[in-house]
C-alpha positions as CSV (number, residue, x, y, z in Angstrom):
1,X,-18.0,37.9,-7.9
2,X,-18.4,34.3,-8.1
3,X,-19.1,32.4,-11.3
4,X,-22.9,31.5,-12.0
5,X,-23.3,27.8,-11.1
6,X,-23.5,26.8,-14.6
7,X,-20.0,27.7,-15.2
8,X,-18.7,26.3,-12.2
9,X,-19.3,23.1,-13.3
10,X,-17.7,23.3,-16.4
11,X,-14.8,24.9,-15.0
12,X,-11.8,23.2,-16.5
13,X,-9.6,24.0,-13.5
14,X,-11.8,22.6,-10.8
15,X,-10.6,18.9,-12.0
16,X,-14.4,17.3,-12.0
17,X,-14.7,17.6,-15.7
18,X,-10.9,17.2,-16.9
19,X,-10.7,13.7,-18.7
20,X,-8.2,11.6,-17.2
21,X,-7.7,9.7,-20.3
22,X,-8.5,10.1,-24.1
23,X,-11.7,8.1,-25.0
24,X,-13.2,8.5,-21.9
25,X,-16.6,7.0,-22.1
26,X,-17.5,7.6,-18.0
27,X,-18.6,10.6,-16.4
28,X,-14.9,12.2,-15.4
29,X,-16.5,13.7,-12.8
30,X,-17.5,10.5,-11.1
31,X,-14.2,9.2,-11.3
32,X,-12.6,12.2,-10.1
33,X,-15.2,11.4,-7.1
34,X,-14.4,7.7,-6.7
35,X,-10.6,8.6,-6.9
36,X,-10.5,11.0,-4.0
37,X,-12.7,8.6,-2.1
38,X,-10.1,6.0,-2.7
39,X,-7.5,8.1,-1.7
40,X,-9.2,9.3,1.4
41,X,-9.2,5.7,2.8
42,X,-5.6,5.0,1.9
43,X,-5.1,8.1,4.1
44,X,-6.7,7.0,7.0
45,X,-5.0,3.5,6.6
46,X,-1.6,5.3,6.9
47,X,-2.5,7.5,9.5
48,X,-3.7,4.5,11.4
49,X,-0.5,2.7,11.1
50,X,1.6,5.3,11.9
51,X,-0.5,5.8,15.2
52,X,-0.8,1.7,16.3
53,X,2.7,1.6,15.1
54,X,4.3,4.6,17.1
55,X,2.6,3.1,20.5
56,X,4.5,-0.5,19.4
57,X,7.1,1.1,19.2
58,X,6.8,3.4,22.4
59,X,5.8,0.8,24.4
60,X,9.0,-1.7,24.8
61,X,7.0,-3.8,27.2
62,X,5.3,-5.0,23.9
63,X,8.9,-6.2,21.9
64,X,9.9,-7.6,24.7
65,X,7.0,-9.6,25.0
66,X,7.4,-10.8,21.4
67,X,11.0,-11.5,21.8
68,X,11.3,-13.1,25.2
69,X,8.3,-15.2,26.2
70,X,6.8,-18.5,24.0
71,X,3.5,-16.6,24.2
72,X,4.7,-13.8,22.2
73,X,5.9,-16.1,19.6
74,X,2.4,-17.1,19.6
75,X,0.9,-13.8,19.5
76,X,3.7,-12.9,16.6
77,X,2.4,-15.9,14.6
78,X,-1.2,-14.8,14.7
79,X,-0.2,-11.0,13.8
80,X,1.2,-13.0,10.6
81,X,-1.8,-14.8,9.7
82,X,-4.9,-12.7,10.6
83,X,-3.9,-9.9,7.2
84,X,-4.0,-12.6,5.4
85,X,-7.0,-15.0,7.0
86,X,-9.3,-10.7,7.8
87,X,-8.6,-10.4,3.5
88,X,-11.0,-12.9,2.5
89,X,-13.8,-12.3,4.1
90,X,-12.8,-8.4,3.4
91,X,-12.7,-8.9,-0.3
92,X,-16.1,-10.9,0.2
93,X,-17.5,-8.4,2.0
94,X,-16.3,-5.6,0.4
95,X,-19.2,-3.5,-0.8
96,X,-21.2,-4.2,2.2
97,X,-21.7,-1.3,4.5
98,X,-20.7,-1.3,7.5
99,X,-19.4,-4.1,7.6
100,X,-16.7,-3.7,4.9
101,X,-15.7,-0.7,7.2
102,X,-15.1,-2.9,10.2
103,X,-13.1,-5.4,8.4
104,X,-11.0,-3.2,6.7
105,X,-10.3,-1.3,10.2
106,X,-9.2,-5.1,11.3
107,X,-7.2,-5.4,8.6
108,X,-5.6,-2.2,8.9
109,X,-4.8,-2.9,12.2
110,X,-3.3,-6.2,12.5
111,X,-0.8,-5.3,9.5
112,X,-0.3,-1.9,11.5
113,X,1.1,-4.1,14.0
114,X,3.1,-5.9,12.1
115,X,4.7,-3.0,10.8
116,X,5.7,-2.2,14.5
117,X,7.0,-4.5,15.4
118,X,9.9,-4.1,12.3
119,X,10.4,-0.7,13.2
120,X,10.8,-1.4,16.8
121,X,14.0,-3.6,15.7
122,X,14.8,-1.1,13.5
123,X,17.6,2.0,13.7
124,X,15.5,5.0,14.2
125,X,17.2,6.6,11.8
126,X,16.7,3.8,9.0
127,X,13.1,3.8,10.1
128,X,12.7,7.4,8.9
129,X,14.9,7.2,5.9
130,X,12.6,4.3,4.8
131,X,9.4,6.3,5.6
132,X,10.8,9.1,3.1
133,X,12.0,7.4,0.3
134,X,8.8,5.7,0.9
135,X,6.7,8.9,0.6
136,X,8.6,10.3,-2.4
137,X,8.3,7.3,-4.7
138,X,4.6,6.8,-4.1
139,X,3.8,10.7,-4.7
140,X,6.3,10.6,-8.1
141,X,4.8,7.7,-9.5
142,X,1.5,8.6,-8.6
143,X,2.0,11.6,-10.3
144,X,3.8,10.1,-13.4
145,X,1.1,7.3,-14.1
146,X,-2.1,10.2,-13.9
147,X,0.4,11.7,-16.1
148,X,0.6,8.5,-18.5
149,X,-2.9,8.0,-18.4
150,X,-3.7,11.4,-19.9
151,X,-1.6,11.2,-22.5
152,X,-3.0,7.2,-23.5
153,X,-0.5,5.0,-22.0
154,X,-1.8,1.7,-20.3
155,X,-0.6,-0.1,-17.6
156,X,-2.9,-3.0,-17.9
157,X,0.0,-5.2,-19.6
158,X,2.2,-5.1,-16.3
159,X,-0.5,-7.6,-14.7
160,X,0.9,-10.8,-15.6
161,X,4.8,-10.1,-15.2
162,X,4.1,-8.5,-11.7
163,X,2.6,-11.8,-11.0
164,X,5.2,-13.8,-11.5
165,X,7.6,-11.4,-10.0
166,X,5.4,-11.7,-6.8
167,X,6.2,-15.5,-7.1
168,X,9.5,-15.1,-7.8
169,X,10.2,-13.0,-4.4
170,X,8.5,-15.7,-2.4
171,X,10.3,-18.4,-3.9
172,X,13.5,-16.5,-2.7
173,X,11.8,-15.8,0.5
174,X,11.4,-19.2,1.1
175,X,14.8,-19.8,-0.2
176,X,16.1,-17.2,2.1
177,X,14.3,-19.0,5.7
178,X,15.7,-22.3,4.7
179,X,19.1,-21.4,4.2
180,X,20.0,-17.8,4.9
181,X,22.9,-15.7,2.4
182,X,23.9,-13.3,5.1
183,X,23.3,-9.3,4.6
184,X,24.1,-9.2,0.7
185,X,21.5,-11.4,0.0
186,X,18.8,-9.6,2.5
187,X,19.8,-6.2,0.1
188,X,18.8,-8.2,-3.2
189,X,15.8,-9.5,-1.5
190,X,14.7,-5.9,-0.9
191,X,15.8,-4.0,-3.8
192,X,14.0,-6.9,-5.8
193,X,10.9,-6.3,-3.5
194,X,11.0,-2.6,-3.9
195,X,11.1,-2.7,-7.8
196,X,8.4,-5.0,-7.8
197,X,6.3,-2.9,-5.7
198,X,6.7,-0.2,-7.4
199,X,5.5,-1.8,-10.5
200,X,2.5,-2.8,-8.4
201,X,2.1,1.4,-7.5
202,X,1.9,2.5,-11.4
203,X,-0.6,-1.0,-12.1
204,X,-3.0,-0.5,-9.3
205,X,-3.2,3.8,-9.8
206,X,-3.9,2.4,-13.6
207,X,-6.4,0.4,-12.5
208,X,-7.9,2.8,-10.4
209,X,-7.9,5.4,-13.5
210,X,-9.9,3.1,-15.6
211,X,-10.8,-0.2,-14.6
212,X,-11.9,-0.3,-10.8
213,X,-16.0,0.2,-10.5
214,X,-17.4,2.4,-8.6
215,X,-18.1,-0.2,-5.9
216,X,-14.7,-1.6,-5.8
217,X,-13.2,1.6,-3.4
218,X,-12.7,-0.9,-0.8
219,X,-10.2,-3.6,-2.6
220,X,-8.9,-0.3,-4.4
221,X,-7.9,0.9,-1.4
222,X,-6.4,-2.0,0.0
223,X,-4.4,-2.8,-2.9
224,X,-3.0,0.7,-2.9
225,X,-2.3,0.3,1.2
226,X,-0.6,-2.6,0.3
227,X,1.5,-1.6,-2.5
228,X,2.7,1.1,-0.6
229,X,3.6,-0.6,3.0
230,X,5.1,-3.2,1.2
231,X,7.5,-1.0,-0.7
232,X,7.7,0.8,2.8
233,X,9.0,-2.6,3.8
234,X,11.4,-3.7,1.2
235,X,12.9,-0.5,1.4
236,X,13.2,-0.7,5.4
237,X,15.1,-4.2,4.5
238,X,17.6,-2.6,2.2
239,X,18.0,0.4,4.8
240,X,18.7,-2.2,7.1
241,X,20.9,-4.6,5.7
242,X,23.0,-2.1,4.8
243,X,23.6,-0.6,8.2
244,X,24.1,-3.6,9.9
């Protein structure tokens, strides 16, 4: 026989009611909610990507494009720019429905292309070693921060050195364009990138533990999409780099 109602919502095991961290002022089961509605977007994000970026792949006709004509250059330079020009109006937008929907689609989409396009000139076999580690490090330090968070360790202090971090990767970016270091270099570059991002994994899961509203699933999603492609990508770098 079930449980009466009453003690199903008590029920410790069901997760609702658990407190994710001590002094928990906030319903836990609201949280709970708002986290696996978060989650459930970064989900479709992936599975998105994986699906535009499988037919970019498939489709050679679309590299070669890229690669071989000045109106794929073009095209290339726009798939750079609209992420970054669809995120403001995104993070503007973002608690208005539908239209935070659509815009996030866009998003997804463009960057989904993007991510393509990298695998397309990518070893197969670098591709999926990438996707994997990928996979495993998100899931362990998804796992380790909820695990943190119980016992009362914040992440919030890892804001401001992340930061700089992130400026400090573009700087050698930038560095990197103007006057490339050859493969060794392309290896730091992405280990760098890689560490940082998965700073960024435990300091946004933080944030989504304690300090994201309930309104805020949108950027909380995004930020979590983007930590997690972009360690996809610094990883795909290293992968690279080293099998050249």
């Amino acid at each position: 026989m079930w449980p009466p109602p009453q003690y199903r919502k008590n029920d410790v095991e069901s997760g609702t009611n658990r407190q994710l961290y001590p002094s928990m002022l906030e319903s836990p089961q609201l949280r709970w909610s708002f986290i696996r509605k978060v989650y459930s977007i970064v989900a479709l994000q992936l599975l998105l990507t994986v699906a535009v970026g499988a037919v970019v792949v498939s489709v050679h006709q679309i590299s070669h494009f890229i690669v071989s004509t000045r109106g794929g250059l073009a095209v290339y330079i726009l798939l750079v720019i609209a992420p970054l020009i669809l995120m403001c109006p995104l993070y503007y937008y973002q608690q208005k429905h539908p239209l935070n929907l659509v815009l996030l689609g866009l998003f997804t989409i463009s960057l989904a292309f993007l991510i393509g396009l990298s695998c397309a000139f990518s070893n197969g076999k670098v591709v999926l070693e990438a996707v994997i580690l990928t996979a495993v490090v998100v899931v362990s330090l998804t796992l380790y921060t909820f695990l943190a968070a119980k016992r009362g360790y914040d992440f919030n202090f890892l804001g401001p050195f992340l930061f700089g971090a992130v400026l400090v990767l573009l700087v050698f970016a930038l560095i990197q364009i103007l006057f490339p270091m050859g493969r060794v270099s392309h290896m730091i570059y992405g280990c760098l990138a890689a560490v940082i991002f998965c700073g960024y994994i435990v300091y946004d899961t933080d944030n989504l533990i304690k300090r994201y509203t309930y309104d805020d699933y949108i950027w909380a999603a995004v930020s979590l999409y983007l930590d997690i492609i972009n360690l996809f990508l610094a990883l795909l770098t290293v992968f690279r780099a080293a099998d050249a």
